[in-house]
N, C-alpha and C positions, 0 to 999 in steps of 0.2 A: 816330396819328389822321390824318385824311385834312385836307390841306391846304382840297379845295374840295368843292363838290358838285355835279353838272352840272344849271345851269336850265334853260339852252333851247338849241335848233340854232337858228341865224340862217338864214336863206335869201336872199342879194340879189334885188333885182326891181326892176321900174318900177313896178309898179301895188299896193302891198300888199294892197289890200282882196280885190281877184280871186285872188291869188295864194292868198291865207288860205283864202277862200271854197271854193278847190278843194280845198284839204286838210282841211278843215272836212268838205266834204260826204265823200272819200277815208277821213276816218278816223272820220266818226260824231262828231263833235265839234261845239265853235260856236267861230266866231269873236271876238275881242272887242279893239276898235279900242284901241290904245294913246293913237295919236293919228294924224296925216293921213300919218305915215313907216311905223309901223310897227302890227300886227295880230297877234296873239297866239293860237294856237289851242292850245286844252288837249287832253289824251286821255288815254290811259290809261298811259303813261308821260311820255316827257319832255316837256315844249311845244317848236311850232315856232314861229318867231317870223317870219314878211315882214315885210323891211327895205327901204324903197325906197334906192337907190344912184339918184344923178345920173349920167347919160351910162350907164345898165347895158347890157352888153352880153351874149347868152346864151352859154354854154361851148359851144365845138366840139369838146364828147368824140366820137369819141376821141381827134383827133390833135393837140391841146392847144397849138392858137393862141389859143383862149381858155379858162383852165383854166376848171374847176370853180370854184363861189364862195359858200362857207359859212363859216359860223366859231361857234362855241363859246360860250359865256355859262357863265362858272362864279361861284356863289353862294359869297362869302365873309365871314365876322362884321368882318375886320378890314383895309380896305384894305390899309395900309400894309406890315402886316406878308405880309399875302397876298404883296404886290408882291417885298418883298424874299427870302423865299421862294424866287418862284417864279423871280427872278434867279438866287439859288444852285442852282438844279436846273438853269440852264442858259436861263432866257428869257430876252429883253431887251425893253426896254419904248419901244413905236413912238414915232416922233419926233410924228407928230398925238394927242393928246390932247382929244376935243372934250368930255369931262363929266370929269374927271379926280376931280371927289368922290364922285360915284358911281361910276364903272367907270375902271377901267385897260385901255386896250389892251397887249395883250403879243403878241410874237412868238413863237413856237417855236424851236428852235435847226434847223427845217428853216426857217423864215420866214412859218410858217400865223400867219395874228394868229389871239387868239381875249381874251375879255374878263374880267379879274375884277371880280366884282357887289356891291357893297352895296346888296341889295334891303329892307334895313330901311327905306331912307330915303325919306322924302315925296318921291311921284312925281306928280306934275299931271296931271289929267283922263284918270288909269285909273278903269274901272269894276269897283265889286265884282261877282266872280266864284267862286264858290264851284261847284268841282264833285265829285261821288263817284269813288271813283277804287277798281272793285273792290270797291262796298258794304265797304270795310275802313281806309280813309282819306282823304287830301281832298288833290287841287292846287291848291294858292290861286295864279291869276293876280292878283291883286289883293284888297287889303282898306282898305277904305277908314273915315274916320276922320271923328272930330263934325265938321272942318270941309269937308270933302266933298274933298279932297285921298286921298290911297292911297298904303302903301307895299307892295311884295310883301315877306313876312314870308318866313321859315326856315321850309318847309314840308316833311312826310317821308310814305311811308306808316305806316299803322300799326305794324307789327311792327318798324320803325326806331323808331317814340316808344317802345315798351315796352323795347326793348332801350336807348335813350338815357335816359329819365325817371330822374333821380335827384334828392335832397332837395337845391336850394338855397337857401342862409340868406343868401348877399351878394350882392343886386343892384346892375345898373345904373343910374344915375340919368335915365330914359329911361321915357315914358310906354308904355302899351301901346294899339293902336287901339280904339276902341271896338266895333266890329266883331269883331274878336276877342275882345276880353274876353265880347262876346254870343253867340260861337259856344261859348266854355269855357261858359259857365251851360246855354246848352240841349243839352251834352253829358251834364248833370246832370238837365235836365229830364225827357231821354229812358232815363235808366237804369231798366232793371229792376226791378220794385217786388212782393210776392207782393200777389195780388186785386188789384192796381191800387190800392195802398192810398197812393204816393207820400208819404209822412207827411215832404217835406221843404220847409223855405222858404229862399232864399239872398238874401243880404243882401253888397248889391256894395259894399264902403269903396272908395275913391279920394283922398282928401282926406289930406293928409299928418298936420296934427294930429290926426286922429281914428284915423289908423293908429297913430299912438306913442304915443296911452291905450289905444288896443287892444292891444298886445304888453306891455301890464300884467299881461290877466288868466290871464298864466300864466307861470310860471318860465320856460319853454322855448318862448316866444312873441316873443320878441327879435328875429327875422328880418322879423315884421309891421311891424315900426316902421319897417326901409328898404324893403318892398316897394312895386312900382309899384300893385298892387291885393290889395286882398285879401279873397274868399269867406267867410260865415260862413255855417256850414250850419247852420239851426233844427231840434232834431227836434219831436216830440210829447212830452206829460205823459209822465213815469216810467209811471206806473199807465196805461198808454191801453189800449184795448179787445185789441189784439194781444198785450201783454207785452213786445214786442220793437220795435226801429227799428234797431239796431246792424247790421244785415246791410243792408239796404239804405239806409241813411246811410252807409255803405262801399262801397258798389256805386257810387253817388250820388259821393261824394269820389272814387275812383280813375279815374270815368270824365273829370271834369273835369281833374284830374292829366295823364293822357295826355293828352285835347284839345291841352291846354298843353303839352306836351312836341312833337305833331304841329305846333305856331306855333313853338317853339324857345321856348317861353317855359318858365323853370323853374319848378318850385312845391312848397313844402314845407308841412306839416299842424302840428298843433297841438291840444290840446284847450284846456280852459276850466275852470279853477278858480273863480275870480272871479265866478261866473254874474252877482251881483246886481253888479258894475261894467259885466259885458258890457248887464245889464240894460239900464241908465241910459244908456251911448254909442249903445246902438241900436233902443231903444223898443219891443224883440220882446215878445208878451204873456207875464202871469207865469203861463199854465199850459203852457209850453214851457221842458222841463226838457233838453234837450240842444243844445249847439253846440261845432263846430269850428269852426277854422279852418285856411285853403288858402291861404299867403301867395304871390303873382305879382309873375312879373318875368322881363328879362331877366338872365343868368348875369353878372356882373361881370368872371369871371375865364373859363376854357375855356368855349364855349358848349355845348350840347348837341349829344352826340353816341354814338353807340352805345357800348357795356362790352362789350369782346370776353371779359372775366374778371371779371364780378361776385363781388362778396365775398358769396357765398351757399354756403350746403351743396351737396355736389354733386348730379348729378341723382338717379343710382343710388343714393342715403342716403334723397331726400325722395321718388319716385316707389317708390309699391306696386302691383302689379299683381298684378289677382286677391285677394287679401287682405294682408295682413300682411307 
């Protein structure tokens, strides 16, 4: 499993905003001010970030009296350990230190610094940013949180959430942004429904006591009681006009699943024995005969990350083409 994951190229400058602004307009992007140092521009793969440097001076490539001057931003779940790592592979970790809880400066074993990130953590007066990345996934430069604060989250494209997403039952004890938990629901909003018939309502718990009566109403609901949030998906009456809701209450569930999986947020499913306990905890009306639940959170133990060998049938067993 891969140590880091690369967030952004750094760029030094004097002026960031102008700097951003060029590349902004250069790659079809926008800009989006960190703060008065540094400027952030998204695009279609990695972000570039202008950093204002004190005293910058521009590189005289090629004959390298002033070299080149970039450096690396790598996204990591776990400082410490990142650090120590990335020492045994041969770094060593710069004598300046200026945020040392969020990022580590590290050297290279040729002497390039470049940084490891803990973008989980509450970062001050970024602005949320949500952008498409390839109508198939999302680059979050920032997500921002009830108290107007932001942290940039563990963000993948798409076919990285689907090859990462797997069922977590032990979280972290660590809240999720509200910005994200609102981007997992309207990934739910927007699924698939036949005739536009949406026959679902979701019902957002957050509140601890009300999560540990909730992982009552089913054997195999244990997980809800330490989750950071947790989805319950309403269907329609047994008998409704369709006959069915099970297909697209699954469309509905899997699309929130990955959301969560694209934030590095885990999440595991559950159904509902107990219906008239779930009744009572969350006041759904009583001609609504179906609900799950979609426990969230961050991973306690490995974070999310791709399965190069899923424990699944191979391709050639479950893929028929043509018929049979």
């Amino acid at each position: 499993m891969a140590l880091a994951r690369l967030g952004q190229i750094c760029l030094d400058c004097e002026d960031p905003a102008s700097l951003a602004a060029f590349w902004a307009r250069l790659l079809g992007a926008e800009a989006v001010p960190v703060n008065d140092d540094v400027v952030v521009v998204g695009n279609k793969g990695t972000p570039v970030a202008a950093v204002r440097v004190p005293g910058y001076q521009p590189p005289t490539w090629p004959d390298g009296a002033m070299p080149k001057q970039l450096h690396l931003d790598l996204s990591v779940s776990d400082l410490d350990a990142a650090e120590a790592e990335a020492i045994r592979l041969g770094a060593r970790r710069a004598g300046e230190q200026p945020h040392p809880g969020r990022w580590r400066v590290m050297l290279d074993p040729a002497g390039h610094p470049f940084c490891l990130c803990d973008w989980s953590q509450p970062l001050p007066r970024l602005v949320r940013e949500t952008l498409q990345v390839d109508g198939a996934g999302w680059l979050a430069i920032a997500a921002e949180n009830e108290q107007g604060e932001a942290g940039v989250g563990t963000v993948m494209q798409m076919w990285e959430a689907i090859e990462s997403r797997r069922n977590v039952r032990v979280f972290a004890d660590r809240p999720i942004p509200a910005a994200d938990l609102d981007q997992v629901l309207e990934a739910g909003r927007r699924s698939p429904s036949s005739q536009t018939w949406q026959p679902w309502d979701f019902i957002l718990v957050t509140d601890r006591g009300q999560l540990r009566e909730l992982a009552k109403v089913w054997r195999g609901a244990g997980h809800v009681a330490g989750s950071a949030a947790t989805i319950v998906v309403i269907g329609p009456a047994v008998d409704n006009e369709f006959r069915r809701a099970q297909f697209d209450l699954g469309q509905a569930t899997m699309a929130m699943t990955l959301a969560a999986a694209g934030l590095g947020i885990g999440s595991c499913h559950a159904g509902v024995a107990d219906m008239q306990l779930a009744r009572d905890l969350l006041g759904f009306p009583g001609d609504r005969d179906w609900a799950f639940l979609i426990s969230l959170g961050y991973p306690a133990g490995r974070p999310l990350a791709p399965i190069r060998n899923p424990d699944r049938r191979p391709f050639g067993e479950v893929v028929h083409r043509g018929r049979w």
